[in-house]
N, C-alpha and C positions, 0 to 999 in steps of 0.2 A: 504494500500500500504506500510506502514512502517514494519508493520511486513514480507510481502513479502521483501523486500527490506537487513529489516534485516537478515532473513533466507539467501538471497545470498550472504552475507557481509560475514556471519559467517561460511558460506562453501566459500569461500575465490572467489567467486565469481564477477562479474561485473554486475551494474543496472543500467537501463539508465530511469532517470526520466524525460517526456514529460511533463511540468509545466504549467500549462492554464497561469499563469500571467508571469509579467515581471519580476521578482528577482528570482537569482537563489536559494539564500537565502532560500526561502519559503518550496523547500524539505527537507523532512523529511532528520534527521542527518544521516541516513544509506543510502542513493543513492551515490553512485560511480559518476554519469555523469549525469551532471544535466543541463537539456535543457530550459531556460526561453523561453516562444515560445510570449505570447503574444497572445494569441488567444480565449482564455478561452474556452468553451464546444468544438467548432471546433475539439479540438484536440482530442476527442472520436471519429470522422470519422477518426482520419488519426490511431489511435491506431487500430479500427476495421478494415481495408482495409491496411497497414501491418503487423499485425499478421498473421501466421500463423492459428493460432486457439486463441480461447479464454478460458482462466479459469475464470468464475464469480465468486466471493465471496459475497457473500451479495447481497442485492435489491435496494441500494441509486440510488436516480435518475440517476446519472450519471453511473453507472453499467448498468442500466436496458437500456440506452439510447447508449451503447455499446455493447451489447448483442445484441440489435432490431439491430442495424447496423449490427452486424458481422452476424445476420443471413441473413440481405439485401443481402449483400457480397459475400453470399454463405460460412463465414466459418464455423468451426465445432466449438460447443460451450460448455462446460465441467461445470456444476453447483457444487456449495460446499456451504455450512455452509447458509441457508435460499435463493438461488441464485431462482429468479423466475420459477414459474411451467409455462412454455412457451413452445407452439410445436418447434421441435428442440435443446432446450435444454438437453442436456444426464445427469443427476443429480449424483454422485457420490460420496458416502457413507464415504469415510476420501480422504486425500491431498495424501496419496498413491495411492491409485482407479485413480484417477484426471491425477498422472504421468503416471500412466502404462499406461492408455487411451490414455495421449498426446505423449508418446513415440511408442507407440503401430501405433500412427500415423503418426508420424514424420518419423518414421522407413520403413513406408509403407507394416506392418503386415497387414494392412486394417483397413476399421472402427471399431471401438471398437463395441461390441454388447453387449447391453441391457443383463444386468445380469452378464456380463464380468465383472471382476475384481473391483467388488462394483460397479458398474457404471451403471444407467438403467434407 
């Protein structure tokens, strides 16, 4: 997340960090809005069921336990860099592939398909 966090920082960007504990302290130095919720895992339901869509990065429990959610949820789920081989998951090939996918969607060009834009 810090490196996500950082990338927005440095496109001059805004990041809003949902924090499982109570000190806001605790996010990483690149979050912009830093939310101490006090909840700890909980807050992977409420991150899968307001996102839009998901980008996974990686397989840590907490990713994988975000992903199963978002596909609960019904949302659309974008893999990168070792992200779980899970049905429904779209796996995509660099963090370009990943964007044109999630804008491809945001945008309402339709679902991204398998082999679209590294993505598959």
């Amino acid at each position: 997340m810090e490196a996500v966090c950082q990338g927005v920082e440095m496109k001059g960007g805004i990041s809003i960090g949902l924090l499982p504990g109570m000190e806001p302290d605790d996010a990483n130095p690149h979050v912009t809005v830093r939310m101490a919720t006090g909840i700890g895992e909980a807050r992977n339901a409420i991150i899968a069921r307001a996102g839009f869509c998901i980008v996974a990065i990686g397989n840590s429990y907490g990713t994988l336990s975000e992903v199963a959610l978002g596909l609960q949820f019904g949302r659309r789920v974008f893999g990168l860099c070792g992200a779980a081989r899970l049905d429904g998951v779209m796996h995509c090939d660099a963090a370009d592939a990943a964007i044109d996918a999630v804008c491809r969607l945001t945008l309402a060009y339709g679902e991204p398909k398998s082999g679209r834009s590294g993505c598959g």
